[in-house]
C-alpha positions as CSV (number, residue, x, y, z in Angstrom):
1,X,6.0,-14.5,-41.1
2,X,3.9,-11.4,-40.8
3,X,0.9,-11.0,-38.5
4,X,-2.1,-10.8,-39.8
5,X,-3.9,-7.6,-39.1
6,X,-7.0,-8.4,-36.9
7,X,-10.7,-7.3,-37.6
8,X,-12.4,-5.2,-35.2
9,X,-14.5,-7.4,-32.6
10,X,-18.1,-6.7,-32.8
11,X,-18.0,-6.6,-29.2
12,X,-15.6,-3.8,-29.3
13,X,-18.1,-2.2,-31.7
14,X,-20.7,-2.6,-29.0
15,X,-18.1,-1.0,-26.5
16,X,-17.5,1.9,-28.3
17,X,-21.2,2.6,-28.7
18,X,-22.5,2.5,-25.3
19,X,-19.2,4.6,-24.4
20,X,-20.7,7.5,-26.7
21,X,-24.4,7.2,-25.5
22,X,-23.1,7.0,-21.9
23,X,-20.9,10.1,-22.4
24,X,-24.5,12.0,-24.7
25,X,-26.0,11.0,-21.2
26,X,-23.5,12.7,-18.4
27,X,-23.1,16.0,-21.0
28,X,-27.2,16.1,-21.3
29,X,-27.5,16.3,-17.6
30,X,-24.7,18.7,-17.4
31,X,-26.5,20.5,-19.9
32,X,-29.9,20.1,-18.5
33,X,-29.1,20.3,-14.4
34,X,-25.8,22.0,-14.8
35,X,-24.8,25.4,-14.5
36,X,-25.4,28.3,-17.4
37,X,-23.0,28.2,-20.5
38,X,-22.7,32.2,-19.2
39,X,-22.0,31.4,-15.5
40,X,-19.2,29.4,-17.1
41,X,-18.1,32.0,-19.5
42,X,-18.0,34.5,-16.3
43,X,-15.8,31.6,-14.6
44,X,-13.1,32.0,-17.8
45,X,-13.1,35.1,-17.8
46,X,-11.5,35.8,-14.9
47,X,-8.8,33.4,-15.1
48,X,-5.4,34.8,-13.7
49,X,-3.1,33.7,-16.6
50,X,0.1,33.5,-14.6
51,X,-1.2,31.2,-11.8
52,X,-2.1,29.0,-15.5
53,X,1.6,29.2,-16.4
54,X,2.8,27.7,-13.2
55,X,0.6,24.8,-13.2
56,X,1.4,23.6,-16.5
57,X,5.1,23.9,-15.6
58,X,4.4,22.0,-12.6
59,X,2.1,19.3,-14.6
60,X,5.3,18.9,-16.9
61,X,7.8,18.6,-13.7
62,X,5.1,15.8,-12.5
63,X,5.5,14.0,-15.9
64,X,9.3,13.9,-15.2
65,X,8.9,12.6,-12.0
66,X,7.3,9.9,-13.0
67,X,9.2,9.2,-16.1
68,X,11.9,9.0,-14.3
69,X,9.9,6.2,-11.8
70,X,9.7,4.7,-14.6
71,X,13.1,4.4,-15.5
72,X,13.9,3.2,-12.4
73,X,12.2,0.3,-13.2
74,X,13.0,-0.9,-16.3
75,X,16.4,-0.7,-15.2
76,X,16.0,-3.3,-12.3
77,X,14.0,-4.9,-14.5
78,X,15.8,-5.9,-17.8
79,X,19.4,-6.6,-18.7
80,X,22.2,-3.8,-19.8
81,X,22.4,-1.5,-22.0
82,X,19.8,0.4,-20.3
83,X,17.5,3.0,-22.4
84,X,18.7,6.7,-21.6
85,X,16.5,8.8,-19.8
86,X,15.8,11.1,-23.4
87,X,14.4,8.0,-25.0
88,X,12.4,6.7,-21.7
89,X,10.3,10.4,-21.8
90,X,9.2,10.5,-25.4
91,X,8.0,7.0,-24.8
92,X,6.6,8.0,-22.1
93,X,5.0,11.1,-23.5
94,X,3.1,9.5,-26.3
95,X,1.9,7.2,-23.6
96,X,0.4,10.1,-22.5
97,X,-0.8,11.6,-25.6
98,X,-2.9,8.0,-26.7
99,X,-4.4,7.7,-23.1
100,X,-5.6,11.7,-23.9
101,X,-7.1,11.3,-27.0
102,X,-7.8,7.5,-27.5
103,X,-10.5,5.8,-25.9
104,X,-9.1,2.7,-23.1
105,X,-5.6,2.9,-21.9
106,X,-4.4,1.8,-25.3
107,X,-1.4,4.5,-23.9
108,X,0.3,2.0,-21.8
109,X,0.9,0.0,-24.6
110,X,1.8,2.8,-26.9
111,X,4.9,3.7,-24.7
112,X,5.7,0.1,-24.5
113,X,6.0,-0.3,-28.2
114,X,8.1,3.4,-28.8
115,X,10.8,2.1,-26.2
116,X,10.8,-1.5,-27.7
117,X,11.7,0.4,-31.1
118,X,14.9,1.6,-29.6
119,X,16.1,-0.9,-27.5
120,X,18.1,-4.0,-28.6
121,X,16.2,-7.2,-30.0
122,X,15.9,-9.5,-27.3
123,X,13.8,-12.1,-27.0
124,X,11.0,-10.9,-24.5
125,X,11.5,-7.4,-24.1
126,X,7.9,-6.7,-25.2
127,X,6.8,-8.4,-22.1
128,X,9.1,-7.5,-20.3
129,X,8.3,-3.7,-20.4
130,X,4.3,-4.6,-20.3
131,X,5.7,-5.9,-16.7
132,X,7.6,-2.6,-15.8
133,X,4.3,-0.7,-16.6
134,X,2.3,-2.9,-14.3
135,X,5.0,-2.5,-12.2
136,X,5.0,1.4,-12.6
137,X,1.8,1.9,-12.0
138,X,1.9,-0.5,-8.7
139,X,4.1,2.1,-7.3
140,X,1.3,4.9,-7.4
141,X,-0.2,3.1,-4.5
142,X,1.4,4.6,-2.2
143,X,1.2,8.2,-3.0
144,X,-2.0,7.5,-3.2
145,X,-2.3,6.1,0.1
146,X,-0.8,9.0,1.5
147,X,-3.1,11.2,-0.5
148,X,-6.2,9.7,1.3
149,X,-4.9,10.0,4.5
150,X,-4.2,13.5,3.8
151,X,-7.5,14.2,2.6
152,X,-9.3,11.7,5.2
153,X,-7.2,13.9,8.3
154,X,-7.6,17.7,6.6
155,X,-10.0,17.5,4.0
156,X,-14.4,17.7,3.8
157,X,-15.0,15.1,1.1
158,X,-18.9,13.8,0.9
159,X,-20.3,10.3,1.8
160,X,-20.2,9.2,-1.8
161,X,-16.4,9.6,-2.2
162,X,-15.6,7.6,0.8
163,X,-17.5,5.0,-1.0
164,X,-15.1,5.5,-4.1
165,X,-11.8,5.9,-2.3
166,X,-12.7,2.9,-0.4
167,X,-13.3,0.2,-3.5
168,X,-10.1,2.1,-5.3
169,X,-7.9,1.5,-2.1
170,X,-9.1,-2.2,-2.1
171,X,-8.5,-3.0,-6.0
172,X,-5.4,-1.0,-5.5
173,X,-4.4,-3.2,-2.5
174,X,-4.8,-6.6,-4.3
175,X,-2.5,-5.5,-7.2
176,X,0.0,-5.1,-5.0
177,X,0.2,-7.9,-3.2
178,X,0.0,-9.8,-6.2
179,X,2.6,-7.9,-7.8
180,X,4.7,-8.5,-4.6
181,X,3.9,-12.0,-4.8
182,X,5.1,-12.9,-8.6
183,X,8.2,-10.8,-8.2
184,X,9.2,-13.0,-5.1
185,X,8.6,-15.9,-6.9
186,X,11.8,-17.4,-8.2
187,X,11.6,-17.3,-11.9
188,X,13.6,-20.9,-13.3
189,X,11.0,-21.7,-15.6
190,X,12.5,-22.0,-19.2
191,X,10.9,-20.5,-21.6
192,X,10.9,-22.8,-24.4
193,X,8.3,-25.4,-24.9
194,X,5.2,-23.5,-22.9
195,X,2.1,-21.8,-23.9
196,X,1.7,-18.6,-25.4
197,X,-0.1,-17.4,-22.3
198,X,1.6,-19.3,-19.9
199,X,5.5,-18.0,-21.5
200,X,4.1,-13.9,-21.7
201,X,3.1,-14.7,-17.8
202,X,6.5,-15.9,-17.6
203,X,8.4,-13.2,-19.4
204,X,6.1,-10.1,-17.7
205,X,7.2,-11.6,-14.1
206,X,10.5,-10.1,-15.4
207,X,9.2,-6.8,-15.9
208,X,8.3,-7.3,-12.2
209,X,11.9,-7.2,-11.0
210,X,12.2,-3.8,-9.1
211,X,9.7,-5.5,-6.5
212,X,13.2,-7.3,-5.8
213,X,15.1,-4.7,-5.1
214,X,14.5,-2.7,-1.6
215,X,16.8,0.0,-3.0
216,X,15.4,0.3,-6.5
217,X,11.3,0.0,-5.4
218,X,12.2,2.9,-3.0
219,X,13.9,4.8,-5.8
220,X,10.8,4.4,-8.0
221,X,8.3,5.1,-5.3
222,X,10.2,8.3,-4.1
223,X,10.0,10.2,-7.7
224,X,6.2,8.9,-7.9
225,X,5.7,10.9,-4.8
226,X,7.3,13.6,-5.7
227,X,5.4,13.2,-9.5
228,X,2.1,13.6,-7.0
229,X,3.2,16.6,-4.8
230,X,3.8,18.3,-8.1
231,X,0.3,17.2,-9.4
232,X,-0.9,18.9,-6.4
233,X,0.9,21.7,-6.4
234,X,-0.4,22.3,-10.2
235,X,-4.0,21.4,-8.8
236,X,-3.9,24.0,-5.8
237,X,-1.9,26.8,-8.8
238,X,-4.9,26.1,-11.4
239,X,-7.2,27.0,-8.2
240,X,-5.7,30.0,-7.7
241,X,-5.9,30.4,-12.0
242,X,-10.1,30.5,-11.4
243,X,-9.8,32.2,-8.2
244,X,-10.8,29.7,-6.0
245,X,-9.1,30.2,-2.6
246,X,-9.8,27.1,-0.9
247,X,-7.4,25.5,0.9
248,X,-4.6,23.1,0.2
249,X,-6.5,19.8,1.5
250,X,-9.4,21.2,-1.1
251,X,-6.9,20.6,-3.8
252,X,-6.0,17.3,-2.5
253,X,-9.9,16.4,-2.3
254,X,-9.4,16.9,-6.4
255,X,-7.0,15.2,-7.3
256,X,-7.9,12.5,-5.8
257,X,-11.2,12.6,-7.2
258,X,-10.5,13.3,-10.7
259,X,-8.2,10.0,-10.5
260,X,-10.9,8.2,-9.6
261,X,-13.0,9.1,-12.2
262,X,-10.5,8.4,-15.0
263,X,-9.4,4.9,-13.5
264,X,-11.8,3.6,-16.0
265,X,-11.8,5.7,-19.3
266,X,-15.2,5.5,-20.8
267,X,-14.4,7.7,-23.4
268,X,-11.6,10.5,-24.1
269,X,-10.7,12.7,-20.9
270,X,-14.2,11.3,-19.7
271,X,-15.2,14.9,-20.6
272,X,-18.2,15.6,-18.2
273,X,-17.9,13.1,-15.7
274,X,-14.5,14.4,-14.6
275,X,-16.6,17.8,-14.2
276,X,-19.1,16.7,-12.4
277,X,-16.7,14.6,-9.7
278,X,-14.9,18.3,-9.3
279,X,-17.4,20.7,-9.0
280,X,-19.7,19.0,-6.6
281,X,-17.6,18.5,-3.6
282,X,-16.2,21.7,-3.9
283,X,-19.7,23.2,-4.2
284,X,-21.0,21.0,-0.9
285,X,-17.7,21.4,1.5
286,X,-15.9,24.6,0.5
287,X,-19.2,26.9,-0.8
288,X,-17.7,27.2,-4.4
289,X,-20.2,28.0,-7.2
290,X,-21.1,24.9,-8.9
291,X,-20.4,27.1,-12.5
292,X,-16.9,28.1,-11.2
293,X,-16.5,24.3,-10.1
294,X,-17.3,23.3,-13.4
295,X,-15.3,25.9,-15.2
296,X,-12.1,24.9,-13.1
297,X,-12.9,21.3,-13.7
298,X,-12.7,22.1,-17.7
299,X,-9.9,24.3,-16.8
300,X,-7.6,21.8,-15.0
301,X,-8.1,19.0,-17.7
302,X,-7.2,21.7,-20.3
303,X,-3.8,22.4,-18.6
304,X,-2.9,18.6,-17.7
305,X,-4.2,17.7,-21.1
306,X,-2.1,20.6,-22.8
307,X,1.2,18.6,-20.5
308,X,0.2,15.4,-22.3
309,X,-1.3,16.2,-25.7
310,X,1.5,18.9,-26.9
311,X,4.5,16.9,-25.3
312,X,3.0,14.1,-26.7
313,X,2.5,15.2,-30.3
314,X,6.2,16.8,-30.3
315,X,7.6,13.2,-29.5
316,X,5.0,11.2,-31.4
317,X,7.1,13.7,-34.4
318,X,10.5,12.8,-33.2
319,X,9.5,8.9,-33.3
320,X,7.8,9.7,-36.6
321,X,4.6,7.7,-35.9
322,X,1.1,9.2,-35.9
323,X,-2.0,8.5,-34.6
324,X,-3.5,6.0,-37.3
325,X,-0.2,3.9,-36.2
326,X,-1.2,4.2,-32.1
327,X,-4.7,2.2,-33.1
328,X,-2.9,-0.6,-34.6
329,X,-0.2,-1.2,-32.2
330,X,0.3,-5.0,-31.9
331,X,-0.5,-6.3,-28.7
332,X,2.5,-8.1,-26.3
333,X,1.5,-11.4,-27.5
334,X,1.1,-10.3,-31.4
335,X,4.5,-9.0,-30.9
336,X,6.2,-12.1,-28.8
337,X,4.3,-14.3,-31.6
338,X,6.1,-12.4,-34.5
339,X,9.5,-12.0,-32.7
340,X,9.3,-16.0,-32.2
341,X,8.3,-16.6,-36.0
342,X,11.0,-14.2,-37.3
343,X,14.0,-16.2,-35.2
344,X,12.3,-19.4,-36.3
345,X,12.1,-18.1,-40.3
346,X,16.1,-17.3,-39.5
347,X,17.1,-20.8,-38.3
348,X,15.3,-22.3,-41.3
349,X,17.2,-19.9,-43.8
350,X,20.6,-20.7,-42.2
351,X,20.9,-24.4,-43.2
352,X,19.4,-23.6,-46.7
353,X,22.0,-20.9,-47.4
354,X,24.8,-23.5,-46.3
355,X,23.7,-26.0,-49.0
356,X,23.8,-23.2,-51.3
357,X,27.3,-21.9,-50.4
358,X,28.5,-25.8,-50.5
């Protein structure tokens, strides 16, 4: 039994709209308040293309990092043969190529369903690896955490980012503890004669395993770190790119920021507002030029996004999907729901094919 291809919700349609007049909005008042398109220009042209050659290196080191966090985790989490590390990074990678040029985080379930391609059929294993996401991106609490102490110790960050930093540490907090929570909770429950809801709840605990293991959450959160000093490393390089010479806590005061403002993706790259959340603490704590801020902050997203995007599109090759196949990806359920029917179209063929043979 096939599933049948949903329509697009009107509230999606709604979603989508406000997402572009939003976006018109911030790139009007750039355009309007912001800096001269030849203050910018100036900016670019004096961009020190070696210093732009080590930062993408480093923004690709940073994607290993974490792919490799990542692996970590679906290895505590789900049952041998593990995935190899080859097929983990292309997932991984066109992951990062849909959360680039897609609108949501429609990425984390693009990765999710390249790996589920290659891995055994098991019962669950959609779930499962929506879990080790979750999971995954649990583990970027604490880098972040150290981050902010960093920048809270070292750093001149203004009022409203304290604000931020504040609400992101407290959402960031809860997730945790309620990840901790359902992977300690013993997980007996069968699986057979429950909800839809209640048996993907079930089957994405699983995905929650690492949490179990002191040895493998350590493992995971020790090559997220180090996925994060890369990041700032490439951060502090790109300065250097745009000749910006502020100090190493200055870089940290960006990345930080332009994290925050892409927790909730608006719209692509959220082009603009990711600008904006750049340029002015620079401008108000290290004396930058709000042009050159703006210039780096187009800069930098052009170098991470060149990481994601042309990594990306090589794997997206190698999987032989394209982007028209990324929009449609079933969800977990859709794709439980369809495993389910397949197995139960299976056992009703059996017994018919016996008759036949007798």
């Amino acid at each position: 039994m096939k599933i049948r291809r949903l329509s697009w919700p009107r509230s999606n349609l709604v979603r989508v709209v406000a997402s572009l007049v939003f976006m018109a909005g911030v790139l009007a008042l750039l355009w309007w308040r912001g800096p001269s398109l030849t203050a910018i220009g100036d900016a670019f042209a004096q961009v020190q293309w070696r210093w732009v050659v080590v930062a993408v290196a480093l923004n690709l080191l940073s994607v290993v990092m974490r792919a490799l966090a990542w692996r970590t985790v679906i290895n505590q989490a789900m049952p041998k043969p593990h995935p190899g590390f080859m097929l983990v990074f292309s997932a991984f990678s066109v992951g990062l190529f849909a959360n680039a040029v897609l609108p949501g985080r429609i990425g984390e379930l693009a990765r999710v369903a390249v790996l589920n391609r290659k891995l055994p059929r098991r019962r669950g294993n959609w779930a499962t690896l929506v879990g080790t996401v979750f999971a995954h991106r649990v583990f970027d609490l604490v880098p972040v955490l150290l981050l902010i102490l960093y920048v809270v110790r070292t750093a001149k960050i203004p009022a409203w980012a304290i604000t931020s930093l504040l609400v992101f540490v407290g959402v960031g907090a809860a997730l945790f503890t309620f990840a901790f929570a359902s992977a300690r909770r013993p997980n007996t429950r069968a699986l057979d004669g429950i909800g839809a809801a209640r048996r993907l709840v079930t089957m994405a605990r699983q995905g929650l395993g690492v949490m179990r293991s002191p040895i493998g959450a350590t493992v995971a959160v020790l090559f997220q770190i180090a996925g994060w000093a890369c990041q700032l490393l490439a951060v502090y390089t790109a300065m250097r790119a745009f000749d910006i010479h502020a100090p190493l806590p200055a870089a940290a005061v960006v990345l930080l920021l332009i994290n925050v403002a892409t927790v909730f993706p608006l719209w692509p790259g959220n082009v603009g507002l990711v600008q904006f959340a750049i340029a002015t603490p620079l401008k108000a704590s290290y004396g930058v030029a709000y042009a050159h801020g703006v210039a780096f902050g187009f800069g930098l997203q052009a170098i991470e996004a060149s990481v994601g995007i042309g990594v990306g599109l090589l794997f997206l090759a190698r999987e032989g999907l394209s982007l028209a196949m990324l929009r449609v990806m079933p969800s977990a359920a859709q794709a439980e729901m369809s495993h389910e029917n397949e197995e139960e179209e299976q056992a009703d063929e059996r017994p018919e094919r016996a008759r036949m043979s007798g």
